[in-house]
PAGU-537639 format. One record per residue (C-alpha): residue in three letters; x, y, z. Coordinates in steps of 0.02 Angstrom, whole numbers, plus 50000, padded with zeros to 5 digits. Example, Ala and Ser with C-alpha at 12.3 -4.5 7.8 and 13.67 -1.06 7.14 Angstrom:
2
ALA506154977550390/SER506844994750357/
***
This chain:
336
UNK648756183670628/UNK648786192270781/UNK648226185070929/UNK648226199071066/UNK648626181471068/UNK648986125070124/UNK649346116570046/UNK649086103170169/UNK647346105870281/UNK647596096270441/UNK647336106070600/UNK648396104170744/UNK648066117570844/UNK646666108671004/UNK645686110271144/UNK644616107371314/UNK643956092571347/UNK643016084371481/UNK641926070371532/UNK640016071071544/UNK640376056571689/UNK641416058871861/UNK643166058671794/UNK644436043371798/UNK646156045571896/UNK647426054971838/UNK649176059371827/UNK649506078371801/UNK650716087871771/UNK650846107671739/UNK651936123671671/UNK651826137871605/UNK652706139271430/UNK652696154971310/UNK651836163471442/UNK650356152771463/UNK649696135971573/UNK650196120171519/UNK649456105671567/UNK649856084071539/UNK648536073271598/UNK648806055171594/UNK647196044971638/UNK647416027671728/UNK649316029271728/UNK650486028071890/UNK651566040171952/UNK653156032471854/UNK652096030871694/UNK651056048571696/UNK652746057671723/UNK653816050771586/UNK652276055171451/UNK652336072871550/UNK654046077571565/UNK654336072171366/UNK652916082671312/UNK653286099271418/UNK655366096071373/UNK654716097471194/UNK653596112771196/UNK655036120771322/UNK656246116071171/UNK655016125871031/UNK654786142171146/UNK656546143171168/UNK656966142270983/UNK655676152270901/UNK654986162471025/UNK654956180970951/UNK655116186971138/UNK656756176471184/UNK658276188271122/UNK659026169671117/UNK657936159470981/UNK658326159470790/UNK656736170770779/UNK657656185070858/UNK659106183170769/UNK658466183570596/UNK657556197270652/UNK659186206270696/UNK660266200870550/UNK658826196670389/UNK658526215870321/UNK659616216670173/UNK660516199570223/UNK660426180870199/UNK660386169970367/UNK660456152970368/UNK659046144170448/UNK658806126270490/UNK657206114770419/UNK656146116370547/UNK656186137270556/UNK656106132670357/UNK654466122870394/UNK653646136870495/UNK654016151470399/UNK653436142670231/UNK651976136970318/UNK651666155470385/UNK651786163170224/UNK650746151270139/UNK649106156570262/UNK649456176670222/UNK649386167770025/UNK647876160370095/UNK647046173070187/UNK647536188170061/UNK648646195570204/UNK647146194970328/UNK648626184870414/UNK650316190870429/UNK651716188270534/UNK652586203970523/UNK651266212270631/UNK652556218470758/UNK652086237570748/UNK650226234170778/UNK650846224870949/UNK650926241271051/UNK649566252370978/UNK648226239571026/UNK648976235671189/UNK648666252471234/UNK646966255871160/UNK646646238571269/UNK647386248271417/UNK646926264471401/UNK644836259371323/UNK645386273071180/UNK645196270170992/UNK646996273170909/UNK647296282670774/UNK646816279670597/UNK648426289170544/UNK649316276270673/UNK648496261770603/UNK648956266470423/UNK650816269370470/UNK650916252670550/UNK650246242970402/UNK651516252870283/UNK652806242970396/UNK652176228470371/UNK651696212470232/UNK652396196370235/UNK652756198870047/UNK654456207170091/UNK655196189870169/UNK656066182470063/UNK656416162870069/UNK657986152569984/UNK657316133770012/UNK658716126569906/UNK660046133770049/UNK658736136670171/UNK659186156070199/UNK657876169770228/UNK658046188470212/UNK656986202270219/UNK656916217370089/UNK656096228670198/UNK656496229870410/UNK654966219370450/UNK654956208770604/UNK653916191970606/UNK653196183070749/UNK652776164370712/UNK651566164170882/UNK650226162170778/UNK650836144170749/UNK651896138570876/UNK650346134570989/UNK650016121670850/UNK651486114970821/UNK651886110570985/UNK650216097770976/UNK650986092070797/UNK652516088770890/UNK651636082671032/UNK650646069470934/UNK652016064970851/UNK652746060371020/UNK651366051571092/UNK651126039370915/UNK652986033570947/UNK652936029871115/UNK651076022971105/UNK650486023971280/UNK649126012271346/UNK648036028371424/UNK646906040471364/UNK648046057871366/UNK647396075971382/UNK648626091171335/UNK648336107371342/UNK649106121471326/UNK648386141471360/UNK646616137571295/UNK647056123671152/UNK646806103471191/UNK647386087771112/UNK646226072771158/UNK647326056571135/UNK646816038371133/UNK644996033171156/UNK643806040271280/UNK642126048871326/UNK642716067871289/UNK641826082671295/UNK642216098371251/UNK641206113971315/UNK640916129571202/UNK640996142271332/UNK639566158671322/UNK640856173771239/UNK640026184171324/UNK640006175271497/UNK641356162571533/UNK640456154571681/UNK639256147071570/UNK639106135371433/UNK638596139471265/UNK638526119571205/UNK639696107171198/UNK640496095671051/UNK640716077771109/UNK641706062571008/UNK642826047671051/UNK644286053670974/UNK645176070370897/UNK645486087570920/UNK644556101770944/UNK645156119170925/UNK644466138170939/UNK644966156170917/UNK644396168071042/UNK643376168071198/UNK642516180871307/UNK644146182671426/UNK645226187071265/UNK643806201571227/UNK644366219571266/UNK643166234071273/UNK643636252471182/UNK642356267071212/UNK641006255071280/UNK641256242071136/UNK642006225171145/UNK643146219471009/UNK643826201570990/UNK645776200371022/UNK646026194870840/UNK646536206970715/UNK645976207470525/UNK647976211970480/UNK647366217770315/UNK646616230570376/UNK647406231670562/UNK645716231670655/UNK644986218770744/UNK643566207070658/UNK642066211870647/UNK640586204070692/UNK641516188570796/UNK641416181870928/UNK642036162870937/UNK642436148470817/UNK642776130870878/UNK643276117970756/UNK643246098570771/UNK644616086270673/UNK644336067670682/UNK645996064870676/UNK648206069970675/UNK648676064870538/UNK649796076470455/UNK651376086970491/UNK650556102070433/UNK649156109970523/UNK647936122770495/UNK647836137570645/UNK646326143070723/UNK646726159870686/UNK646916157470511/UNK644996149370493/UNK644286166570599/UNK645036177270481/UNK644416171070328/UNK642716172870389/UNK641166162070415/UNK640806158870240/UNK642456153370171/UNK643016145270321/UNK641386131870311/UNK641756129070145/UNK643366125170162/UNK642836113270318/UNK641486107170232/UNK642736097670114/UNK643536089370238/UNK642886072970297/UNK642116071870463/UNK642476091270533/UNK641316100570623/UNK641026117970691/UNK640126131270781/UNK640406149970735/UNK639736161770859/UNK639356178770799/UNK639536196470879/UNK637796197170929/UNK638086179471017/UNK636956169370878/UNK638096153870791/UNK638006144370645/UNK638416123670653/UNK639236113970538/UNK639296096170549/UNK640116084970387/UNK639426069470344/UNK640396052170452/UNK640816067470567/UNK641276058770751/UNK640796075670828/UNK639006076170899/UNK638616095070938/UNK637166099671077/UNK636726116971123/UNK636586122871324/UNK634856119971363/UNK634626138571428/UNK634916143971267/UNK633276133971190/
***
């Protein structure tokens, strides 16, 4: 999937939450990591206490940017990318984990997505800059260069190759799997105190408190669309009116149908509530989107206690809330 940003179905990719009251103390602590704002906030904690649960969480998502990051000539992403077309490279189990996990959502998804979408990067970043359409003929010629299908994976020796000079980009995971790791993290060391990570637009509510989460307006980010509120969880979305771009007078969400190499259609924001982290694999946000509305609910719809709001290009959403769900969902008032 291209964000311009299962087996097993347990999220972990989260997001903003809030209180409804004024807000308790914190400790905070911030960075910016794979080119985004991070953000550790440790309610009720000290200075001492607030900056150990900080500085282990931000070391940890420093330590995944810097080994998979597709833009960092340095990470085991770039060099498979540089050695894997015709040859084996030995990878360790955690780029194991990722890639399988990767190729199971373009299984998933039918190739809607697909981390080899490298030579769709530059064609949209200039009809983003430029407010142009590409070129169908461009469009077709980067698809013919790409598919997940041509990675191939040794998990007995844990080697990976490619048959065909495709480059992959794990981004489309390594949001989430810094909150798996994160969570992870915060169960061993159990801290006493509500925590609140987040990182670019995602947020992972720990430990028990009043949070809220607001559902911004796509098409107006100063405003409120509703809000999903619960004691515990994560919530997570895909998209947002600042990730919107507008071509020849038409906005088009930032996420890309990779089957076809145009953006969805009809979309304009899907937020996603989990009760609960517990599972080392998760599902992406990205991967929900491009399924679409109607596979995407039923897939949530058979697991216990999710809930969900899909907003539509015209700005009208559908709700899903599972039975024992501890998400309560309210809409903005302006919008009644």
């Amino acid at each position: 999937m291209l964000d311009l940003k299962f087996p097993a179905l347990i999220l972990l990719a989260l997001l903003p939450a809030g209180c409804g009251k004024k807000e308790a103390p914190a400790y905070r602590q911030s960075a910016v990591i794979m080119g985004v704002q991070a953000e550790v906030k440790v309610y009720g904690a000290d200075a001492e206490a607030g900056q150990r649960i900080a500085d282990a969480v931000l070391a940890e998502w420093n330590r995944i940017s810097g080994d998979f990051n597709f833009s960092d000539p340095a990470s085991l992403t770039s060099v498979v990318n540089k050695k894997a077309y015709g040859e084996w490279v030995k990878v360790d189990d955690e780029f194991l984990q990722l890639l399988t996990l990767s190729l199971d959502y373009y299984r998933l998804t039918d190739g809607a997505f697909d981390i080899t979408f490298a030579p769709l990067w530059p064609i949209w970043k200039e009809a983003a800059s430029t407010r142009k359409m590409p070129a169908r003929e461009d469009i077709s010629k980067a698809l013919a260069n790409m598919g997940s299908s041509y990675i191939q994976v040794d998990q007995a020796n844990k080697m990976v190759r490619f048959t065909r000079p495709v480059q992959i980009n794990m981004g489309g995971v390594l949001r989430g799997y810094c909150f798996v790791r994160a969570a992870h993290l915060l169960r061993e060391s159990a801290p006493p105190y509500p925590v609140e990570l987040r990182l670019g637009g995602n947020m992972l509510a720990y430990g028990k408190k009043d949070w809220k989460y607001d559902v911004k307006d796509p098409f107006n980010e100063e405003k409120d669309f509703g809000s999903f509120a619960f004691d515990k969880g994560v919530v997570m979305s895909s998209s947002g009116r600042e990730h919107f771009v507008q071509i020849e007078g038409k906005l088009y969400s930032h996420i890309l149908d990779l089957k076809t190499g145009y953006p969805l259609e009809n979309f304009s924001s899907l937020v996603v509530y989990f009760p609960r982290l517990d599972s080392e694999n998760f599902l992406a946000s990205a991967v929900l989107a491009v399924m679409g509305r109607e596979k995407a609910f039923g897939l949530l719809s058979k697991m216990k206690g999710t809930a969900a709001v899909w907003i539509d290009g015209a700005g009208k959403e559908t709700v899903l809330v599972n039975a024992a769900s501890g998400a309560r969902w309210e809409k903005a008032k302006r919008f009644f």
